[in-house]
C-alpha positions, -999 to +999 in steps of 0.1 A: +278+252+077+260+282+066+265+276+029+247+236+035+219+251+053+214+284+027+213+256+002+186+237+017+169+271+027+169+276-014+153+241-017+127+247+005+119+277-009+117+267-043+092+238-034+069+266-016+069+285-044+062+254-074+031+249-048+052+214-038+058+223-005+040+197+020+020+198+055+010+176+079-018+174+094-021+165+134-052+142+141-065+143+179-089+115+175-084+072+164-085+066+124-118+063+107-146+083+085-147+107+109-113+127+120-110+154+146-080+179+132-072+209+146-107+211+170-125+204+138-145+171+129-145+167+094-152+133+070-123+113+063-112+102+026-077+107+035-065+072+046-063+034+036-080+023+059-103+003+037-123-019+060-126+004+087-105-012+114-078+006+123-097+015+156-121-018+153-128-029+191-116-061+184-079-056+173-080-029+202-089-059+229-062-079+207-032-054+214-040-049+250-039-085+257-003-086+238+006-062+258+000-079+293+014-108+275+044-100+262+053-062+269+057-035+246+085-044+227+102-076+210+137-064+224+159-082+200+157-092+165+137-122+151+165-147+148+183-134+178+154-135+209+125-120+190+106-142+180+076-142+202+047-166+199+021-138+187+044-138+155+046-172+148+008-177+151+003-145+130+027-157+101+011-192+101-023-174+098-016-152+071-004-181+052-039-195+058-052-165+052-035-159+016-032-194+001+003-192+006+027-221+019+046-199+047+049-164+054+074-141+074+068-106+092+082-076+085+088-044+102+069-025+071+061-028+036+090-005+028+115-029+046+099-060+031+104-052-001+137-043+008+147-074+019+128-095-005+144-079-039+184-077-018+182-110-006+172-123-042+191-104-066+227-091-070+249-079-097+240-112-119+205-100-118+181-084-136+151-063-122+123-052-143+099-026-123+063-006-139+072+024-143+049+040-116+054+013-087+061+026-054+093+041-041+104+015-020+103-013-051+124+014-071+145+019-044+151-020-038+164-028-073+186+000-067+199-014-035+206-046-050+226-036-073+212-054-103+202-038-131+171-019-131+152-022-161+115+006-159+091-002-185+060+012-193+029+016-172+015-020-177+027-021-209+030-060-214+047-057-247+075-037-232+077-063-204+081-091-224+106-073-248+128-068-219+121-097-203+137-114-236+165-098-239+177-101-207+208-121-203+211-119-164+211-152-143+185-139-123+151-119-132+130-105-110+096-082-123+083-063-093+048-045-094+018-029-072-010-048-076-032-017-072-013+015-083-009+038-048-018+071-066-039+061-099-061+030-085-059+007-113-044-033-112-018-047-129-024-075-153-011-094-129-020-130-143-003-119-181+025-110-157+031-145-141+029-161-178+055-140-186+078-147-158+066-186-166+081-184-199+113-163-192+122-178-155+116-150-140+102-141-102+073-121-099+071-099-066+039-085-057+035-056-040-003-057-026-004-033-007-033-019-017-050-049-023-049-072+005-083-066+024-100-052-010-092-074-038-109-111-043-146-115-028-135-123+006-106-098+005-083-124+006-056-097-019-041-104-054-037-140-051-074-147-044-085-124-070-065-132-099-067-169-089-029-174-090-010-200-072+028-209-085+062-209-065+074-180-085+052-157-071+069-135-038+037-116-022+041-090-003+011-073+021+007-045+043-011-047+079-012-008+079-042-004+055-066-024+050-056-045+079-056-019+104-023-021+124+014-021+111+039-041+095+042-069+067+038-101+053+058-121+029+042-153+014+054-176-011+068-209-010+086-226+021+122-223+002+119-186-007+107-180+028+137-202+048+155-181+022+143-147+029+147-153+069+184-162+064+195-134+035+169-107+044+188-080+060+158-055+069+147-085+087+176-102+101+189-069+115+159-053+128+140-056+157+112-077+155+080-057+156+061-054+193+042-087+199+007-061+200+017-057+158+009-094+149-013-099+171-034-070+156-028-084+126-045-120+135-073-103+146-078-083+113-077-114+092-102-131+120-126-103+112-123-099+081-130-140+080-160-134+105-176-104+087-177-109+044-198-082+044-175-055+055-153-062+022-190-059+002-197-032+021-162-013+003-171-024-029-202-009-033-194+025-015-167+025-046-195+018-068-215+045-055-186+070-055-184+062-094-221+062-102-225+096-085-193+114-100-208+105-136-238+117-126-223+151-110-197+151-144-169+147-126-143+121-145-124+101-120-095+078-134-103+044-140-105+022-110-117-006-092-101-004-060-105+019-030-084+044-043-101+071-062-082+097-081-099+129-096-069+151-121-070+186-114-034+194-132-014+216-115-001+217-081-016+247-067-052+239-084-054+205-062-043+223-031-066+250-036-094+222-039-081+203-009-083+229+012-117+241-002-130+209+006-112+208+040-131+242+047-166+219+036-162+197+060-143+169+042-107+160+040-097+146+010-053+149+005-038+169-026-009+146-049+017+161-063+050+160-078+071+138-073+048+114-059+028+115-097+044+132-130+043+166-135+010+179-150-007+150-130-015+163-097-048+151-081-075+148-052-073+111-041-104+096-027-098+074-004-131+051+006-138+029+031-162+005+042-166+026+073-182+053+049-219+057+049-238+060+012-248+094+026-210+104+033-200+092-006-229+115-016-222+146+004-186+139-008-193+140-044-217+169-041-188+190-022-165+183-051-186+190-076-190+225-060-160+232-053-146+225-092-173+243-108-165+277-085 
């Protein structure tokens, strides 16, 4: 045993000293543009909590009255004695919610997409993935064992080139809709054409974009104004949304399909009754208050307008997430904690969550953020780089 652990000794070591070695941080107070770590209140760009409700009253009040209603925990798996009425009502209302024809929960984003790319593809099938998609989409088309075909970062020539020389029964292209670590969208409407012409599905992983994209923050569907029975869209509730857990939406037949073939959803446990009921409350007040999504967008707009003017060059992006390249590893800690010591908390990326040579600050803004927050934000980092 000694050898396996002075072998993972080594490993750890070697992370420290590439500057790869990671932290956590422990939180004593609720999420939000504030945080209290470590005795210390500092501003909050750390999260995805877009809309600033992940300690809204109202999903709060929501999850307490789940609780006296159905307990603390499902008990069982969905299609064994799980099912509890706060997730039916929550799946019907993020159809509704999305423009899509049914919808089923899942324990996480991770385990949706796990059971969305498994349950449609095997060896006979072909999946085609951006080369900086999320783990958990990589890690499904491995899982399925299809074949697994990266291609370029958005690189729609690439796409399509594979796309038509793929001989597999079944195709399946898989991509975020906002990139977790750069910010930027996939052409996603290109993408469906695509799939159109080579009968292909197109999974879409909007995390990051359900409660930010489209006007209302309706997600990817909304915004790009796409509706056909190929698309498979995926959402988060543990972002923008405030709480936990998933949603598939899509067509009634891929969804009867997914809820007998899915197995991170047929053997799981359903997710506490508080979960989707948190989530219908998100979506009511998201419905009941346009202005919170407003409210994001120009905070992102004023994050942008005052980097240019401080010369600071974030990456190009529309969405919440707001990446600033620093390089190396040890220069983006160094500026995290820097900032940390300023009063703001704003998380270092490294390898291998981005490519070598790409490590970052990412700016994470919410519409909990006041204009003066962005500001004193933008004036810290601009200190801190220039010292």
């Amino acid at each position: 045993m000694s050898a396996c652990l002075e072998r993972l000794r080594q490993g750890i070591a070697e992370l420290d000293r590439e500057g790869l070695l990671r932290h956590r941080r422990t939180l004593d107070s609720a999420q939000g543009a504030q945080v209290v770590i470590d005795g210390r209140r500092v501003l909050n760009f750390s999260g995805n909590d877009y809309l600033g409700l992940a300690a809204d009253p109202r999903l709060a009040a929501a999850a307490h009255a789940a609780i006296d209603a159905f307990g603390t925990g499902a008990g069982a798996s969905p299609l064994v004695s799980g099912h509890q009425r706060a997730h039916r009502e929550a799946e019907e209302r993020f159809a509704r919610f999305a423009g899509v024809e049914r919808a089923l929960l899942f324990g996480s984003g991770y385990a949706a997409n796990l059971g969305v790319v498994t349950a449609l593809c095997g060896r006979d099938a072909e999946v085609f993935g951006d080369r900086l998609n999320h783990a958990c989409l990589n890690d499904a088309a491995i899982l399925s064992r299809a074949r697994f075909t990266r291609y370029p970062h958005c690189d729609l020539d690439a796409l399509e080139a594979a796309l038509a020389a793929s001989r597999a029964e079944v195709r399946l292209v898989a991509t975020d809709t906002v990139f977790s670590m750069d910010g930027d969208l996939a052409p996603v409407a290109q993408m469906l054409a695509l799939c159109e012409r080579h009968d292909a599905w197109l999974l879409l992983d909007d995390a990051h974009g359900i409660g930010v994209l489209g006007d209302t923050g309706r997600g990817a569907l909304r915004h790009f104004s796409l509706r056909s029975p190929r698309v498979i869209h995926m959402a988060t509730l543990g972002k923008a949304l405030g709480g936990y857990g998933a949603f598939v939406g899509g067509a009634a037949e891929v969804i009867e399909w997914l809820l007998q073939r899915a197995r991170t959803y047929i053997y799981s446990t359903a997710l506490p009754a508080t979960a989707a009921a948190t989530a219908t409350a998100a979506m009511e007040a998201i419905e009941g208050d346009p202005t919170r999504v407003a409210r994001l967008h120009a905070r992102i707009g004023l994050f942008r307008e005052a980097c240019a003017a401080a010369a600071l060059a974030p990456m190009p992006s529309a969405s919440a997430i707001q990446p600033l390249p620093v390089g190396m590893p040890e220069r983006a800690v160094a500026l995290s904690a820097a900032l940390f010591e300023a009063g703001f908390f704003v998380p270092a990326i490294r390898p291998p969550t981005v490519p070598r040579g790409t490590s970052r600050l990412r700016v994470s803004l919410s519409a909990a953020h006041s204009a003066d927050d962005v500001s004193a934000l933008v004036a810290a980092i601009a200190r801190c780089t220039s010292a």
